[in-house]
Backbone as XML, in Angstrom:
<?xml version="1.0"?>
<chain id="A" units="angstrom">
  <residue number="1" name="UNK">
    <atom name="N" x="-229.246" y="58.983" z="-13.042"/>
    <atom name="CA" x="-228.435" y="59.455" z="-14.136"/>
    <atom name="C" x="-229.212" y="60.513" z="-14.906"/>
  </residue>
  <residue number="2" name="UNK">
    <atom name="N" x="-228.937" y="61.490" z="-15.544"/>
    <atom name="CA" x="-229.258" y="62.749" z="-15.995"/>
    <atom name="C" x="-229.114" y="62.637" z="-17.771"/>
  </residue>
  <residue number="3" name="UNK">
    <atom name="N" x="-229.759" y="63.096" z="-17.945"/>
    <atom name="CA" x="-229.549" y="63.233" z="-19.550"/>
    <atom name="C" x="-229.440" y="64.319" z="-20.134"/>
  </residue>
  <residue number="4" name="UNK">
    <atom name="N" x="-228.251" y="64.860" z="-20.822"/>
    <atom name="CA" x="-227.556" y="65.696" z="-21.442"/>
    <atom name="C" x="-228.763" y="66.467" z="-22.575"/>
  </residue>
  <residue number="5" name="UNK">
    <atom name="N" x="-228.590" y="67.489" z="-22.737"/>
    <atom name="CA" x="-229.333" y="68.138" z="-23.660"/>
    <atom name="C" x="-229.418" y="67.487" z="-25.088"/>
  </residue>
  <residue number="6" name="UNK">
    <atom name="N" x="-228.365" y="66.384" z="-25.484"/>
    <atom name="CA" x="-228.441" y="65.974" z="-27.048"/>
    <atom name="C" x="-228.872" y="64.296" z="-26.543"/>
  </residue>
  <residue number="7" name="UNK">
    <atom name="N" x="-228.802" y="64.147" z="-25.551"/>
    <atom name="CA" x="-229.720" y="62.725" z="-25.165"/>
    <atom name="C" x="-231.022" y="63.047" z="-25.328"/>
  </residue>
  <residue number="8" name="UNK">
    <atom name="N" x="-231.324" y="64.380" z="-24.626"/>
    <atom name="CA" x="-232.590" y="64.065" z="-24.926"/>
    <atom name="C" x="-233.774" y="64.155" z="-26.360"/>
  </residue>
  <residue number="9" name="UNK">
    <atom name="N" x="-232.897" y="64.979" z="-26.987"/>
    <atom name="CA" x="-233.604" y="64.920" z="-28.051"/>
    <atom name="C" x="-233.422" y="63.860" z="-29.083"/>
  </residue>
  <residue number="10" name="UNK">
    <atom name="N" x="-232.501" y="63.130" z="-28.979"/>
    <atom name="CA" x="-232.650" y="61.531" z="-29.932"/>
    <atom name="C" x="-233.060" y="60.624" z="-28.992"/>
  </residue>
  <residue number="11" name="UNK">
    <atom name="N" x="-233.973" y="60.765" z="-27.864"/>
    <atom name="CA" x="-234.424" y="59.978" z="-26.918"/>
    <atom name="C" x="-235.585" y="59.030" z="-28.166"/>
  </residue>
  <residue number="12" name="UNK">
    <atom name="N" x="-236.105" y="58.188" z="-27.494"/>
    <atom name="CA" x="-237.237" y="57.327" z="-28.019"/>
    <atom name="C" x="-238.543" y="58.099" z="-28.272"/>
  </residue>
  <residue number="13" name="UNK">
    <atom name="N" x="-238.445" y="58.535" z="-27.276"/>
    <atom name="CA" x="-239.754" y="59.281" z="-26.675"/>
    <atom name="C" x="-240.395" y="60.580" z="-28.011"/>
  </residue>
  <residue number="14" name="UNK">
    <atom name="N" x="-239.027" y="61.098" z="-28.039"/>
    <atom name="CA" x="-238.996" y="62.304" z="-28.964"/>
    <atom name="C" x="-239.121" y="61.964" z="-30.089"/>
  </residue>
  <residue number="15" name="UNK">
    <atom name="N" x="-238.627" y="61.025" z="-30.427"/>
    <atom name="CA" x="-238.484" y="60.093" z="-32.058"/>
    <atom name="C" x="-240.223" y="60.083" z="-32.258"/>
  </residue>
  <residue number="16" name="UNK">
    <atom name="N" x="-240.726" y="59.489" z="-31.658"/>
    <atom name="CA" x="-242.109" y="58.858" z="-31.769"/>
    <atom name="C" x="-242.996" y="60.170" z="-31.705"/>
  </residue>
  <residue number="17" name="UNK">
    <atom name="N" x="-242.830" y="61.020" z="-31.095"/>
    <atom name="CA" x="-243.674" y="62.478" z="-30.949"/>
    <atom name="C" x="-243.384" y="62.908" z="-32.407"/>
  </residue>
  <residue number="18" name="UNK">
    <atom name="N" x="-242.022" y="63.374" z="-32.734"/>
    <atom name="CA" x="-242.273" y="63.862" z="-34.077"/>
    <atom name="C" x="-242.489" y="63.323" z="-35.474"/>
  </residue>
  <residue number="19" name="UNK">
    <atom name="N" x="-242.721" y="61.527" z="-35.318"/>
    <atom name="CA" x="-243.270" y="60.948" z="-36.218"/>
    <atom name="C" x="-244.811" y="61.414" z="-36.437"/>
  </residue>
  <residue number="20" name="UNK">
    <atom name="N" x="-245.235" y="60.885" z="-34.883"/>
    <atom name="CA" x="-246.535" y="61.128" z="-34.989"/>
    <atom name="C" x="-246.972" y="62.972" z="-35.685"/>
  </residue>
  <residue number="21" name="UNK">
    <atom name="N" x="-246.172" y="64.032" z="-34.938"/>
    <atom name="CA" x="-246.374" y="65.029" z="-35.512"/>
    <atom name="C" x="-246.561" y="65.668" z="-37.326"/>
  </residue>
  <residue number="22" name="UNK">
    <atom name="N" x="-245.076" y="64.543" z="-37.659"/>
    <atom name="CA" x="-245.409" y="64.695" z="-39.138"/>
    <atom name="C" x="-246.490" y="63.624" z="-39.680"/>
  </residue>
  <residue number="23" name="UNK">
    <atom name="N" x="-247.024" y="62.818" z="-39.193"/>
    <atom name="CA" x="-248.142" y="61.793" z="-39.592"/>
    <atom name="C" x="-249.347" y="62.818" z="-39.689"/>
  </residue>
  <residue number="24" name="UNK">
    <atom name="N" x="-249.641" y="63.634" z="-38.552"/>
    <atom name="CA" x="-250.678" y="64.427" z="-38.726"/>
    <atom name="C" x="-250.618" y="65.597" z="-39.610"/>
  </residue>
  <residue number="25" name="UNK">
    <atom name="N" x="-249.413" y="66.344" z="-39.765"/>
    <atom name="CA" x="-249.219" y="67.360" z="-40.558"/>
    <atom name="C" x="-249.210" y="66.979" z="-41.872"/>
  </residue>
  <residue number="26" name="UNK">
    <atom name="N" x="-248.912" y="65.524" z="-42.688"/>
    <atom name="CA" x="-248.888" y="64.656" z="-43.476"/>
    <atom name="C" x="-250.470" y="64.563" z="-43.934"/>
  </residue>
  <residue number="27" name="UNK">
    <atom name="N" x="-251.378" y="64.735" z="-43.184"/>
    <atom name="CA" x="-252.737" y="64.257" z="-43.009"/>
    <atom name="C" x="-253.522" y="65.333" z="-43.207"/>
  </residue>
  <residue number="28" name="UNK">
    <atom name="N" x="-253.214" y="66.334" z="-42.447"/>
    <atom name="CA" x="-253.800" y="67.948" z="-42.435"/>
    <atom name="C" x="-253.727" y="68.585" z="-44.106"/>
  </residue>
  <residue number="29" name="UNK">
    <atom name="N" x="-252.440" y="68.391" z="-44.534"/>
    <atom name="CA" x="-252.043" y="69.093" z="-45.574"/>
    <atom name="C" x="-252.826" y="68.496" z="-46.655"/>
  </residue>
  <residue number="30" name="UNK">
    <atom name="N" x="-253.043" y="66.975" z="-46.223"/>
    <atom name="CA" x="-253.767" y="66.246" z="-47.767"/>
    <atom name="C" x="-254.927" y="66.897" z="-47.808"/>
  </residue>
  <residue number="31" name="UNK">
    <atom name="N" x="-255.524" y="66.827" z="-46.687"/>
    <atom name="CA" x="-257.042" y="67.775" z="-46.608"/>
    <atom name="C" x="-257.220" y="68.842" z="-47.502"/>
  </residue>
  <residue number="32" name="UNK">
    <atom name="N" x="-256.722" y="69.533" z="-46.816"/>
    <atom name="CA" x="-256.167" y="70.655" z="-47.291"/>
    <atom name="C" x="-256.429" y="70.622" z="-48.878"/>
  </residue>
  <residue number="33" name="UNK">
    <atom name="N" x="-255.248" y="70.496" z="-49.605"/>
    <atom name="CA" x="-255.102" y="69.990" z="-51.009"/>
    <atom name="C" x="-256.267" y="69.392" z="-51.666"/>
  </residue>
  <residue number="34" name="UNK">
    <atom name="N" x="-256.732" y="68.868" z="-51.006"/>
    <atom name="CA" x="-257.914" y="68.693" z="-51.882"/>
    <atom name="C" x="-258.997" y="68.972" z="-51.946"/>
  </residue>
  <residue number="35" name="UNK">
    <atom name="N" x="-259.170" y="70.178" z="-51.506"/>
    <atom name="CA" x="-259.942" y="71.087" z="-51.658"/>
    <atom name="C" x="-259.603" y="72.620" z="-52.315"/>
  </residue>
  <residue number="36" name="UNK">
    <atom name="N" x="-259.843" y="72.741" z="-53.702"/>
    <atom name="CA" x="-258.942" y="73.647" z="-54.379"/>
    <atom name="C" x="-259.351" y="75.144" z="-53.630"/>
  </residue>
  <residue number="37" name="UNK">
    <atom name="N" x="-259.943" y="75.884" z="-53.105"/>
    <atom name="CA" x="-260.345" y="76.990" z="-52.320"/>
    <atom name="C" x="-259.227" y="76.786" z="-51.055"/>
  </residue>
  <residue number="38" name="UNK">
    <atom name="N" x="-259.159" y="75.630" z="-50.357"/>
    <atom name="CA" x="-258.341" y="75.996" z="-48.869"/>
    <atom name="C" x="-256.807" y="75.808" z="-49.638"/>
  </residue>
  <residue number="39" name="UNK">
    <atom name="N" x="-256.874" y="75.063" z="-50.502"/>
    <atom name="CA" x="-255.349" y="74.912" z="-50.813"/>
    <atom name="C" x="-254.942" y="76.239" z="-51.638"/>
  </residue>
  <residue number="40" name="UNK">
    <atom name="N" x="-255.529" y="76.998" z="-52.422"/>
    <atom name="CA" x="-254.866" y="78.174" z="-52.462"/>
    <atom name="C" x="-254.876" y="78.555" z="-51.551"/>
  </residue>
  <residue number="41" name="UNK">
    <atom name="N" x="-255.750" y="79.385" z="-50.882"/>
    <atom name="CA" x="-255.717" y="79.902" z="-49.369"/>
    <atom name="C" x="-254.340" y="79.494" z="-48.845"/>
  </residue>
  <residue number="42" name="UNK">
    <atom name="N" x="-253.998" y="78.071" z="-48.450"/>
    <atom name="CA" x="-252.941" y="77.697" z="-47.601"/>
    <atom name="C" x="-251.537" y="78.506" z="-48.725"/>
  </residue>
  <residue number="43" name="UNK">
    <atom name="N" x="-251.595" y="78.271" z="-49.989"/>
    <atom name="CA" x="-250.481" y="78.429" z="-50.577"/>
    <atom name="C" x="-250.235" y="79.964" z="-50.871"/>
  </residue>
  <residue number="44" name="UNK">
    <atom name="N" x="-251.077" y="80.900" z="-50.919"/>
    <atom name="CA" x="-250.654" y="82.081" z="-50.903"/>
    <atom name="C" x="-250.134" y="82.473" z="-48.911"/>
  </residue>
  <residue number="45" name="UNK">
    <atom name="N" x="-250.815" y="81.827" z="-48.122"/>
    <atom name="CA" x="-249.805" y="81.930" z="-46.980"/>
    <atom name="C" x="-248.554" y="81.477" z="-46.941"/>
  </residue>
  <residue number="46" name="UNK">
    <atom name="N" x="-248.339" y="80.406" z="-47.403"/>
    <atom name="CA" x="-246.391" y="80.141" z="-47.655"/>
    <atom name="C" x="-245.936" y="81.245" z="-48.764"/>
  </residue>
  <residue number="47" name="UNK">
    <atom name="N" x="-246.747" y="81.601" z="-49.737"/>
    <atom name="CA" x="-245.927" y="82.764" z="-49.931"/>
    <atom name="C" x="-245.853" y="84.208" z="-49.402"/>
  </residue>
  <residue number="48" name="UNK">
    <atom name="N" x="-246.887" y="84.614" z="-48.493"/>
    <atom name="CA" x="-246.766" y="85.384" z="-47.953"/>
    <atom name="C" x="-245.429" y="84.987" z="-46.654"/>
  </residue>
  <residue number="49" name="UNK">
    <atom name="N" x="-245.771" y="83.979" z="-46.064"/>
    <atom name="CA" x="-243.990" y="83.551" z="-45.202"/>
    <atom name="C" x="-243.195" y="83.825" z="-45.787"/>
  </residue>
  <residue number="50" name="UNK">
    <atom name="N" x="-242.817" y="83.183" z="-47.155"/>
    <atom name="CA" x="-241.880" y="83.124" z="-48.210"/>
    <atom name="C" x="-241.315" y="84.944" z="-48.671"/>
  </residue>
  <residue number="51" name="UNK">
    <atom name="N" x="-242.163" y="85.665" z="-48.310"/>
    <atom name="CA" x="-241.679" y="86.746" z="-48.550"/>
    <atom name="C" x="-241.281" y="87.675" z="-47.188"/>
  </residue>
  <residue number="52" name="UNK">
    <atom name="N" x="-242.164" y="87.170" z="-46.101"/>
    <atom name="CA" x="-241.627" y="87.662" z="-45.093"/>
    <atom name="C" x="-239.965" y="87.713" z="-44.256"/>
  </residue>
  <residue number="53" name="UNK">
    <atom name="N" x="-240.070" y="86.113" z="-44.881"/>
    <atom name="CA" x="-238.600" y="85.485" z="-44.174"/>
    <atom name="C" x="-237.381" y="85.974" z="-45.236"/>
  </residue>
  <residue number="54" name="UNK">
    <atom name="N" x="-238.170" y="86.694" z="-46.621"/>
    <atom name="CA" x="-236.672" y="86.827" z="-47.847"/>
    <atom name="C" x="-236.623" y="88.263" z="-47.032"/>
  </residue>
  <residue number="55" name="UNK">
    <atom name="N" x="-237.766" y="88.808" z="-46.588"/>
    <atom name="CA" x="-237.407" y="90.304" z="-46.249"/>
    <atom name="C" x="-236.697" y="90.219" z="-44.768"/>
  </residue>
  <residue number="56" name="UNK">
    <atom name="N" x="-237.135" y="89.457" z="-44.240"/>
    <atom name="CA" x="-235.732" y="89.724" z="-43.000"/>
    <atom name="C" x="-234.600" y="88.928" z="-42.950"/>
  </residue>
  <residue number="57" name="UNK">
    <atom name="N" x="-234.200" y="88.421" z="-44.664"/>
    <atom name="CA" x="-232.959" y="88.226" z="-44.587"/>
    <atom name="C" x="-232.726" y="86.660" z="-44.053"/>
  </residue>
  <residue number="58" name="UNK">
    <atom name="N" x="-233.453" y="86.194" z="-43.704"/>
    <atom name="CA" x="-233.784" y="84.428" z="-43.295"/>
    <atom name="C" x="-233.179" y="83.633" z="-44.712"/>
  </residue>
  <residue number="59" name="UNK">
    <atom name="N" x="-233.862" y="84.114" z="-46.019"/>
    <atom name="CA" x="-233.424" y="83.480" z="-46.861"/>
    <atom name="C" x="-232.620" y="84.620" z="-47.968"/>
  </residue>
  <residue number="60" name="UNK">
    <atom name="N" x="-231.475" y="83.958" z="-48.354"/>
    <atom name="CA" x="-230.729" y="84.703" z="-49.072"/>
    <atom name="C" x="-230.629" y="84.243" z="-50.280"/>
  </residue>
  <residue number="61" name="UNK">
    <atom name="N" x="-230.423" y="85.371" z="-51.587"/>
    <atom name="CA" x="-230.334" y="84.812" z="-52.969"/>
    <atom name="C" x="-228.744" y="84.386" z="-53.008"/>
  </residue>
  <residue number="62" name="UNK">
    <atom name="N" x="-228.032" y="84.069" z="-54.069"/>
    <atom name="CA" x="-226.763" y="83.667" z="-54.218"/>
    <atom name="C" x="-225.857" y="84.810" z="-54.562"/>
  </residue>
  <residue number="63" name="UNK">
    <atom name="N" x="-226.725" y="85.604" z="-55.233"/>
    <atom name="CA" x="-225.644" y="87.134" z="-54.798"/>
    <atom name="C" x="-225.685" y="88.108" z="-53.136"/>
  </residue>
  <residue number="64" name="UNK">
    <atom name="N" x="-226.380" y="87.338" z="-52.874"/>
    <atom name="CA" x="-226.083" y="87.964" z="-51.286"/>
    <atom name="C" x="-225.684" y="87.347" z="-50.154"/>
  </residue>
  <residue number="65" name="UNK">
    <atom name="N" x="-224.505" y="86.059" z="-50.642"/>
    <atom name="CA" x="-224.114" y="85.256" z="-50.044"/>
    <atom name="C" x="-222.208" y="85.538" z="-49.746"/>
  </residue>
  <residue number="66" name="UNK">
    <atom name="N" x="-222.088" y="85.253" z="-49.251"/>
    <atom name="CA" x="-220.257" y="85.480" z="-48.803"/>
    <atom name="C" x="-219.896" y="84.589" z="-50.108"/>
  </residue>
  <residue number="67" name="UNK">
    <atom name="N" x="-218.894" y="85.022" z="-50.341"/>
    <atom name="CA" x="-218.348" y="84.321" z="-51.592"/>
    <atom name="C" x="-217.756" y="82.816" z="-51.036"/>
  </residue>
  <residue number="68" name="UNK">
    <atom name="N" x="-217.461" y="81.969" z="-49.775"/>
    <atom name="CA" x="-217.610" y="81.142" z="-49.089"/>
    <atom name="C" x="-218.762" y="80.576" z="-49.225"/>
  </residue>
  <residue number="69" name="UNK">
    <atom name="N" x="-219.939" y="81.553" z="-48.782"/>
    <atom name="CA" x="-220.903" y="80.430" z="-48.530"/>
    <atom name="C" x="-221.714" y="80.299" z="-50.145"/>
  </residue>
  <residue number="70" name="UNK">
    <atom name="N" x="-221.325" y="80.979" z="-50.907"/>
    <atom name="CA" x="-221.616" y="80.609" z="-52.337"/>
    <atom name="C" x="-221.295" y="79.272" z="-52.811"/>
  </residue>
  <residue number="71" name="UNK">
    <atom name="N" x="-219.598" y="79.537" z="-52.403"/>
    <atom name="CA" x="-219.380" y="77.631" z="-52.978"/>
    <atom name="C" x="-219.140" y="76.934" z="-51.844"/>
  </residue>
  <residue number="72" name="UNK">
    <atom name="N" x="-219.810" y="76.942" z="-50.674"/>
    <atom name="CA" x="-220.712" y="75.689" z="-50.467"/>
    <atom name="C" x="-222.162" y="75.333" z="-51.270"/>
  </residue>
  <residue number="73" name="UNK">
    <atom name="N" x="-222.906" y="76.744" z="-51.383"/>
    <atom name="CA" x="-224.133" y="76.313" z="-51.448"/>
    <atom name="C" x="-224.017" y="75.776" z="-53.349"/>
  </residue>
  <residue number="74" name="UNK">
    <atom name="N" x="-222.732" y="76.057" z="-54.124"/>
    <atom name="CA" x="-222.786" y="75.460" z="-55.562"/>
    <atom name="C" x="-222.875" y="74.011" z="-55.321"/>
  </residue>
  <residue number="75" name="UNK">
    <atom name="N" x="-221.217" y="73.800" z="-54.652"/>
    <atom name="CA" x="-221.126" y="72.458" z="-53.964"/>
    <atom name="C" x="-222.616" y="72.040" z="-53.753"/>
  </residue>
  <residue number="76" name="UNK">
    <atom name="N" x="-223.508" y="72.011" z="-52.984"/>
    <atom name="CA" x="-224.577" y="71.175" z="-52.811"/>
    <atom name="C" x="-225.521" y="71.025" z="-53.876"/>
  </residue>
  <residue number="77" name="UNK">
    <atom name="N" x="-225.042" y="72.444" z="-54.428"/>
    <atom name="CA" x="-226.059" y="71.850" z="-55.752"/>
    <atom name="C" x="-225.562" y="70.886" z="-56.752"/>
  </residue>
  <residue number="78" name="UNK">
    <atom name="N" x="-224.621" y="70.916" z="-56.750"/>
    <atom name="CA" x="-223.459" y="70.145" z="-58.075"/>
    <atom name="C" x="-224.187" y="68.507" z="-57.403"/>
  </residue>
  <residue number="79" name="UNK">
    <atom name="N" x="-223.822" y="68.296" z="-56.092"/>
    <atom name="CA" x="-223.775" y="67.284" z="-55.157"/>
    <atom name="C" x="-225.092" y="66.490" z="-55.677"/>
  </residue>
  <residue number="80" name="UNK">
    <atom name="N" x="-226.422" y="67.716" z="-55.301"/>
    <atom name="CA" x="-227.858" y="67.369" z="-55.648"/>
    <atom name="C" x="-228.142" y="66.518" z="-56.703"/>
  </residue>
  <residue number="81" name="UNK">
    <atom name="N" x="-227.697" y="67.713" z="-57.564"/>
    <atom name="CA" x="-227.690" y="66.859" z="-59.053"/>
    <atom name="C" x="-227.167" y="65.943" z="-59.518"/>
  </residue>
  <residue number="82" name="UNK">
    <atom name="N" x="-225.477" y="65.919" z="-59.394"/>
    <atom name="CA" x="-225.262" y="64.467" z="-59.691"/>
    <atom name="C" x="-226.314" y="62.851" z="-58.750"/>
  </residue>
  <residue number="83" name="UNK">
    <atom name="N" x="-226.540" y="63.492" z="-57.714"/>
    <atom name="CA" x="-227.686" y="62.532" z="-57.383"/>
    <atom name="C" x="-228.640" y="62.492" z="-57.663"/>
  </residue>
  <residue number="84" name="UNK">
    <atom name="N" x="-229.410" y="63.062" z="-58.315"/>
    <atom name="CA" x="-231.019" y="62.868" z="-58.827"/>
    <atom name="C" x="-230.434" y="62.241" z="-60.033"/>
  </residue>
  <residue number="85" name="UNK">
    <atom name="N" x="-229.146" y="62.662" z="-61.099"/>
    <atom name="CA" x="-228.943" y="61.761" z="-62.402"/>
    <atom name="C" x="-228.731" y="60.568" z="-62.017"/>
  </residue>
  <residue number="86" name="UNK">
    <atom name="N" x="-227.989" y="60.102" z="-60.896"/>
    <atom name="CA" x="-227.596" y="58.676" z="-60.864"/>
    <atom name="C" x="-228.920" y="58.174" z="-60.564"/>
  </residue>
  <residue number="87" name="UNK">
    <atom name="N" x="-230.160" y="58.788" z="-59.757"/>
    <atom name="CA" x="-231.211" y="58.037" z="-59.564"/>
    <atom name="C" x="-232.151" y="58.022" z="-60.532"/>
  </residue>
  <residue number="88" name="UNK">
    <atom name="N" x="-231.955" y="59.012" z="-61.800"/>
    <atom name="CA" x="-233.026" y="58.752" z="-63.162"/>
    <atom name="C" x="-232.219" y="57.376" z="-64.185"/>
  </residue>
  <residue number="89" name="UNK">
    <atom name="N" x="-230.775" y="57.410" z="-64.247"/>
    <atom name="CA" x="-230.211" y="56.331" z="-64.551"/>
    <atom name="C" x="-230.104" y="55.374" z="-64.158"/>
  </residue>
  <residue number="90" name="UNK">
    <atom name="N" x="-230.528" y="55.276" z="-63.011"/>
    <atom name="CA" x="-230.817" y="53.810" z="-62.010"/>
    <atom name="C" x="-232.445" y="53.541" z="-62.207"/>
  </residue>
  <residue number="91" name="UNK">
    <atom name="N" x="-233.359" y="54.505" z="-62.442"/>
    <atom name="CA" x="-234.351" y="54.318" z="-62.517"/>
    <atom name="C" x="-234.816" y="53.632" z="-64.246"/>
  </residue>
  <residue number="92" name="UNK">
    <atom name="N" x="-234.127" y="54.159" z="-65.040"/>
    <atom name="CA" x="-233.784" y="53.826" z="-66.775"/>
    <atom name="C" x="-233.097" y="52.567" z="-66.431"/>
  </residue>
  <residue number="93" name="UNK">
    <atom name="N" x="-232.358" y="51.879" z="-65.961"/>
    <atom name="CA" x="-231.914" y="50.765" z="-66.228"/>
    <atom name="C" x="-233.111" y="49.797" z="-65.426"/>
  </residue>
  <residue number="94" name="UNK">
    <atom name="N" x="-233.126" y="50.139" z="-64.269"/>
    <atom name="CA" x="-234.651" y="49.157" z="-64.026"/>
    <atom name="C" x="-235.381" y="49.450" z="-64.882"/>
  </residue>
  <residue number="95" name="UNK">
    <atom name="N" x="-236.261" y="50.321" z="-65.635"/>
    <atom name="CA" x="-237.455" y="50.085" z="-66.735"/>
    <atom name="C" x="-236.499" y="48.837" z="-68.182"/>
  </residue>
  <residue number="96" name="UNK">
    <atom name="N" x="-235.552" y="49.444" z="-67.809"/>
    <atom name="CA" x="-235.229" y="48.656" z="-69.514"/>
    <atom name="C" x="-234.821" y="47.365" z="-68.842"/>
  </residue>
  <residue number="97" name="UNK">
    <atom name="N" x="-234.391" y="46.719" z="-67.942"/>
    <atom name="CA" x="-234.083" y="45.291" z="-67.420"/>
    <atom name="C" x="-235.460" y="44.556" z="-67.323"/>
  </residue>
  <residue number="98" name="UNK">
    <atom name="N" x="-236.408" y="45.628" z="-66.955"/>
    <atom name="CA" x="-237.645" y="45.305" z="-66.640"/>
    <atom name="C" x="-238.389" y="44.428" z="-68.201"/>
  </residue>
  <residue number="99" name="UNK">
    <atom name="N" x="-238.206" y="44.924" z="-69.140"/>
    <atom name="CA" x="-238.850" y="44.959" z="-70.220"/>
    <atom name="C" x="-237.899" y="44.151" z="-70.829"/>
  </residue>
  <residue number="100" name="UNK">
    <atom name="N" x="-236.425" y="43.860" z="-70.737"/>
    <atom name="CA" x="-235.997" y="42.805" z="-71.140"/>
    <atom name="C" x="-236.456" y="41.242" z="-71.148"/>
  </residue>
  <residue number="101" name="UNK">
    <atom name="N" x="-236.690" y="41.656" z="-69.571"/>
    <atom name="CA" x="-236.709" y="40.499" z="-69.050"/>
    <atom name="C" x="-238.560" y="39.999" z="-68.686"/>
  </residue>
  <residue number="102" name="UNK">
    <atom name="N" x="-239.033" y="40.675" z="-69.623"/>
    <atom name="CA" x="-240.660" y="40.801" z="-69.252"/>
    <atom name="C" x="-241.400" y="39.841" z="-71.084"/>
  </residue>
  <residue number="103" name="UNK">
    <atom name="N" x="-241.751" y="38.518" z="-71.031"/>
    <atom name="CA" x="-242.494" y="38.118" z="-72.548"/>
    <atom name="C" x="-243.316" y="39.089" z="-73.017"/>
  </residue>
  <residue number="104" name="UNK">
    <atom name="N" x="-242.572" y="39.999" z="-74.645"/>
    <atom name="CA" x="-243.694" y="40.731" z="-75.011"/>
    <atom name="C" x="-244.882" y="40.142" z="-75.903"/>
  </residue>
  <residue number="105" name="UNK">
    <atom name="N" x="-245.268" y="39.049" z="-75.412"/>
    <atom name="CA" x="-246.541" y="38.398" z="-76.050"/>
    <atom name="C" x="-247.597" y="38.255" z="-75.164"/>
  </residue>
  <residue number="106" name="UNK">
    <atom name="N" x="-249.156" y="38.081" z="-75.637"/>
    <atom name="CA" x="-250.127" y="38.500" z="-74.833"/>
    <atom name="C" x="-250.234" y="37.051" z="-74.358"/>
  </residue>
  <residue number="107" name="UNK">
    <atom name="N" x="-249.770" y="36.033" z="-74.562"/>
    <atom name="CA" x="-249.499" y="34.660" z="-73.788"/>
    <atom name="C" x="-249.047" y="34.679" z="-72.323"/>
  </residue>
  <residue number="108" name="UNK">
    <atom name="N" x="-249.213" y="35.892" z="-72.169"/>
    <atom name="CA" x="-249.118" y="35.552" z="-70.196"/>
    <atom name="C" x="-250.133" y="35.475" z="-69.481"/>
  </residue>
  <residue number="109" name="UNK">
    <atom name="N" x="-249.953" y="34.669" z="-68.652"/>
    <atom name="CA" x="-251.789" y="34.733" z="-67.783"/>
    <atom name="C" x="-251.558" y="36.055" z="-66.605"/>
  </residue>
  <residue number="110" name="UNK">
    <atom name="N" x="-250.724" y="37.249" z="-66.527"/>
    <atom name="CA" x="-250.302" y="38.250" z="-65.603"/>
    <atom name="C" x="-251.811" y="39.208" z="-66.483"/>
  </residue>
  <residue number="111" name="UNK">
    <atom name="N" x="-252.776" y="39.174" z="-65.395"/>
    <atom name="CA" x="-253.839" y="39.911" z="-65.449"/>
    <atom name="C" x="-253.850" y="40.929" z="-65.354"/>
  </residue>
  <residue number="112" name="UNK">
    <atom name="N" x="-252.749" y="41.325" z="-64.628"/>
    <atom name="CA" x="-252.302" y="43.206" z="-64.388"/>
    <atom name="C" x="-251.881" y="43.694" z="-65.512"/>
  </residue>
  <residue number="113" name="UNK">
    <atom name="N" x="-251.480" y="43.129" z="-66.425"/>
    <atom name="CA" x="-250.372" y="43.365" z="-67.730"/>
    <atom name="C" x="-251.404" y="44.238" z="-68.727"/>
  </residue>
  <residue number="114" name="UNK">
    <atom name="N" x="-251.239" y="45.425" z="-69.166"/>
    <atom name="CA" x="-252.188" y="46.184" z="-70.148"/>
    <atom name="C" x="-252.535" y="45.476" z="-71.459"/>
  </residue>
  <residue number="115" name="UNK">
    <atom name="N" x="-251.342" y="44.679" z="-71.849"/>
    <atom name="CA" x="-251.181" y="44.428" z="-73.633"/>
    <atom name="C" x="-252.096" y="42.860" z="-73.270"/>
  </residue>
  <residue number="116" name="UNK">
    <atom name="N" x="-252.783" y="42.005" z="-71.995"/>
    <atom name="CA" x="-252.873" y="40.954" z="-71.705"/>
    <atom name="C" x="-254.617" y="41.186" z="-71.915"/>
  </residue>
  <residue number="117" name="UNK">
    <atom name="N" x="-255.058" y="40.026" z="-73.102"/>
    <atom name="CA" x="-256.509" y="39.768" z="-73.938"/>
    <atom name="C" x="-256.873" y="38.705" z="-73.186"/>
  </residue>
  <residue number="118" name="UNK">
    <atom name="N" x="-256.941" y="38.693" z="-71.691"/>
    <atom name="CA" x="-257.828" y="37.715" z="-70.388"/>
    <atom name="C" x="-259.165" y="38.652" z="-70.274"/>
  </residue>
  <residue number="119" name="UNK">
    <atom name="N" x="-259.295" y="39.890" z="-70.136"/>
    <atom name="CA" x="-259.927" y="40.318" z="-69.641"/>
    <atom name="C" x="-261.157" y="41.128" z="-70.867"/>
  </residue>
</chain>
């Protein structure tokens, strides 16, 4: 049996190659970063890409978009945002459930606790 051009790329095989690929590129980049000399270095090369790819037109501003692909690309932003608010408001109701439901007296034996006089 033969496998179709879109078999093969959600194959197993492939899954696991480009994990591992971003594990190392994940790994490379931390390097990187923390070393303030290579990490500029690295970051004025993404902007040198960054300007290569606006000059051949790879990336487009929103006035140089079809008036179509404008409102898609609003659409995704509208989209974006209402999702990052529902996840800072989901994130605000866990801190405040958190702290409801947390004794604010230094009577806890929770050693991790900052306001806690064990230590």
């Amino acid at each position: 049996m033969s496998m179709g051009f879109g078999d093969y790329f959600t194959s197993g095989f492939t899954i696991k190659r480009q994990t591992k690929a971003k594990s190392a590129n994940e790994k490379r980049y931390a390097k990187i970063k923390s070393d303030p000399v290579k990490y500029a270095i690295e970051r004025e090369k993404e902007h040198q890409r960054y300007l290569t790819r606006k000059e051949r037109k790879k990336i487009l501003s929103i006035q140089e978009l079809t008036p179509r692909a404008k409102e898609l690309q609003r659409k995704r932003w509208r989209d974006n945002y209402r999702r990052y608010r529902q996840r800072k408001l989901l994130q605000k109701r866990g801190v405040e459930l958190m702290n409801a439901n947390t004794p604010s007296g230094s009577d806890t034996d929770d050693p991790l606790r900052i306001d806690n006089d064990l230590g």
